[in-house]
N, C-alpha and C positions, 0 to 999 in steps of 0.2 A: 057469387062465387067468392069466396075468401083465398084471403094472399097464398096462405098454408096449401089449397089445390091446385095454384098455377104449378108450385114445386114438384109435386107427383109426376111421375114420369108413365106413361099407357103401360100398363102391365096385362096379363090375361088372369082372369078370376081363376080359381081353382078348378071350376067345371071344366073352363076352357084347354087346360094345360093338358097338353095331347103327347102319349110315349113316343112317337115317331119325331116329334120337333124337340123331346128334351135329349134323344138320343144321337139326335145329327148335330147339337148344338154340344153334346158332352165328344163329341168325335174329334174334333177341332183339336189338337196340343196345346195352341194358347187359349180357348178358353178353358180346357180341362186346368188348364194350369189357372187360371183366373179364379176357379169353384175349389180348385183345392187350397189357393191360399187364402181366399175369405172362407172353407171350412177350420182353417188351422187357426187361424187370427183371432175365429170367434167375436169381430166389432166388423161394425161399419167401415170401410175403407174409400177412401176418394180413389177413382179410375189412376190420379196420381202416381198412387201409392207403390202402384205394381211394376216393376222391372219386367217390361216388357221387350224383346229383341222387334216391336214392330213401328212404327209410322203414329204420328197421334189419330191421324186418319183412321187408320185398320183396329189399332187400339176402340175407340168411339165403335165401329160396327161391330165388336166382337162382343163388348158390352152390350150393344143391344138386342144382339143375337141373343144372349143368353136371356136376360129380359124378357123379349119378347117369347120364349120357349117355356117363360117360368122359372126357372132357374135363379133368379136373383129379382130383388125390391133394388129400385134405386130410385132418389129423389136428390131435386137441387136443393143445396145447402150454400147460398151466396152464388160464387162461381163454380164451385165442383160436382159433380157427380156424389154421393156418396151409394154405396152398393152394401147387398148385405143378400145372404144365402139363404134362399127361402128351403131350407130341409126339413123344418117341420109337415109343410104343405108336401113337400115331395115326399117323406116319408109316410104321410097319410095315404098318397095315392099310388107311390111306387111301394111299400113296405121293399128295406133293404138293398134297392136298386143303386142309390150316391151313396153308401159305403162301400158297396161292393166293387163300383165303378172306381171311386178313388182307391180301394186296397188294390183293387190290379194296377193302376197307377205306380200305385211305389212300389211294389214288387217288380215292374219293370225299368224303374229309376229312381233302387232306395235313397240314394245319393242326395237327390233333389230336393231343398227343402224348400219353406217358403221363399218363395223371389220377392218380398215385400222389403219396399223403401221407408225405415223408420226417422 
């Protein structure tokens, strides 16, 4: 095993990625808000990054809520997390479903924009 694999973090293959676990993992407010600001950011973001109102504890489980639902790639980079939106993959298997999700999103709180810490 090379160094570059111990980084990878268990993710589920594409086959694996099931509508019911990306739907209870997009249900959540903070990670809905998690997918919507690494959809708006468009880069990689360290778990950091995010202005979160939660615990570093709850923060770390919501990340890997999403993760493990498919919803997001993250691998270590040193000490951080980096995270990144897997919407290609989703939109291969949902066709339309994370935009659609995120436009009722800000229809309900156009207000709201990215919560990212630059």
């Amino acid at each position: 095993m090379t160094t570059e694999s111990f980084a990878l973090l268990p993710e589920p293959s594409l086959a694996e990625i099931r509508l019911e676990q990306v739907l209870h993992a997009l249900a959540d407010p903070i990670r809905l808000r998690i997918v919507r600001d690494l959809h708006d950011c468009h880069v990689e973001m360290s778990c950091t990054s995010f202005d979160l109102p939660v615990t570093k504890s709850t923060t770390t489980h919501h990340f890997r809520v999403l993760r493990e639902a498919g919803l997001i790639h993250q691998h270590r980079r040193g000490t951080a997390r980096m995270s990144t939106l897997r919407h290609a993959d989703l939109a291969e298997l949902f066709p339309g479903l994370l935009d659609a999700v995120l436009a009722g999103a800000r229809r309900e709180d156009p207000a709201d924009g990215p919560t990212v810490n630059r």
